[in-house]
C-alpha positions in Angstrom: 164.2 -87.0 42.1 161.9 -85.4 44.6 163.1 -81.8 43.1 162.0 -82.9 39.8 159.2 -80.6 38.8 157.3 -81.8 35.5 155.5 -79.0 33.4 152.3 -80.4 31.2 149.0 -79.2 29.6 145.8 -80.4 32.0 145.6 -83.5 29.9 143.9 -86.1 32.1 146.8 -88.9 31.8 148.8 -86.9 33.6 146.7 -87.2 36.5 148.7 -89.6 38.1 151.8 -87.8 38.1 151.2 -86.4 41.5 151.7 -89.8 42.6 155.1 -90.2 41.6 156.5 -87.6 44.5 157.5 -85.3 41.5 155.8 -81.4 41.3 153.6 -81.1 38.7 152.8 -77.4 37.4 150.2 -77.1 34.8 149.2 -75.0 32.0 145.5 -75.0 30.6 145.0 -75.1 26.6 141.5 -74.7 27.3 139.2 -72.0 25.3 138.6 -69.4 27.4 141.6 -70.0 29.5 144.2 -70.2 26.5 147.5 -70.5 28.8 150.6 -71.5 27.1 153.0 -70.1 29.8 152.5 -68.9 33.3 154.6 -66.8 35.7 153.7 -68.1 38.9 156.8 -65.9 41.2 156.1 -62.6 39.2 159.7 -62.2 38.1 159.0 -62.0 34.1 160.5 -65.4 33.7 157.5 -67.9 33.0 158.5 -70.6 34.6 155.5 -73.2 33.9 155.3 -73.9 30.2 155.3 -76.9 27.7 157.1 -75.0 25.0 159.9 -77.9 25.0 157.7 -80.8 24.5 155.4 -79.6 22.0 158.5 -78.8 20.0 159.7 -81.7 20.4 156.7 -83.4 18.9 156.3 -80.9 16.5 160.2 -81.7 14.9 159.4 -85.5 15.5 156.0 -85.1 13.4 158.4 -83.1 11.1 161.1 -85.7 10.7 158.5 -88.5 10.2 156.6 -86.5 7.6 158.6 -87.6 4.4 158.6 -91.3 5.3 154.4 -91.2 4.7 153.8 -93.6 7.7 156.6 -95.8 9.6 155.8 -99.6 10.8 154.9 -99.2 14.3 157.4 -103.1 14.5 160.2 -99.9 13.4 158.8 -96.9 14.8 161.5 -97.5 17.7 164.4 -96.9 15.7 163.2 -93.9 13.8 162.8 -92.2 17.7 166.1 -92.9 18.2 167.2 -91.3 15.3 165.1 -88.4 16.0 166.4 -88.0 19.6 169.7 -88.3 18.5 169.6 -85.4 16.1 168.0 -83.5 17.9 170.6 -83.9 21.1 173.5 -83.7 18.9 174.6 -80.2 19.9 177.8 -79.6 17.0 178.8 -80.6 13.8 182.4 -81.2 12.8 184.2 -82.5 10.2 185.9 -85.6 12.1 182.0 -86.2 12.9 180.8 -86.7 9.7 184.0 -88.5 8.7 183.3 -91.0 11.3 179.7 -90.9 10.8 180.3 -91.8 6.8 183.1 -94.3 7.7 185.9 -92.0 6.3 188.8 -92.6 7.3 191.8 -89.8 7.1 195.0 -91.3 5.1 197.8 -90.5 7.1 200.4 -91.7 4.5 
């Protein structure tokens, strides 16, 4: 854990992540500044950048959209559908069998 480095905006909650013996790198949204990404070593790789996370959001706000509002007493499970679409990785056919409760005759 002490190799864990965290990437955010300069949001001020995430202050106190300096505190949890994890680097923090930081990118600033502000005007003027405008910094989405950053390449601190000069290699043409940038390294510091919360690309991931606003995506994230931005396909969770996207998933939720058609629901028009979700019961924060159920808002739980609806993240957990979210994360597991967007983890699952491949699509077969014995997945969706499985996933629909199909089962293969094998007479």
């Amino acid at each position: 854990m002490d190799n864990t480095t965290i990437n955010t905006d300069e949001w001020g909650a995430y202050n106190y992540l300096s505190e949890s013996q994890r680097i923090h790198l930081t990118v600033c949204h502000a005007p003027g500044k405008r910094e989405w990404a950053r390449d601190d070593d000069g290699d043409g790789i940038r390294e510091v950048h919360s690309n991931t996370i606003e995506g994230l959001w931005t396909g969770l706000r996207n998933f939720l959209r058609p629901f028009r509002g979700v019961n924060k007493k159920y808002l739980q499970q609806y993240l957990a559908m979210h994360e597991w679409a967007h983890n699952l990785k491949k699509v077969t056919l014995e997945f969706l069998r499985i996933l629909c409760g199909v089962t293969q005759n094998t007479t």
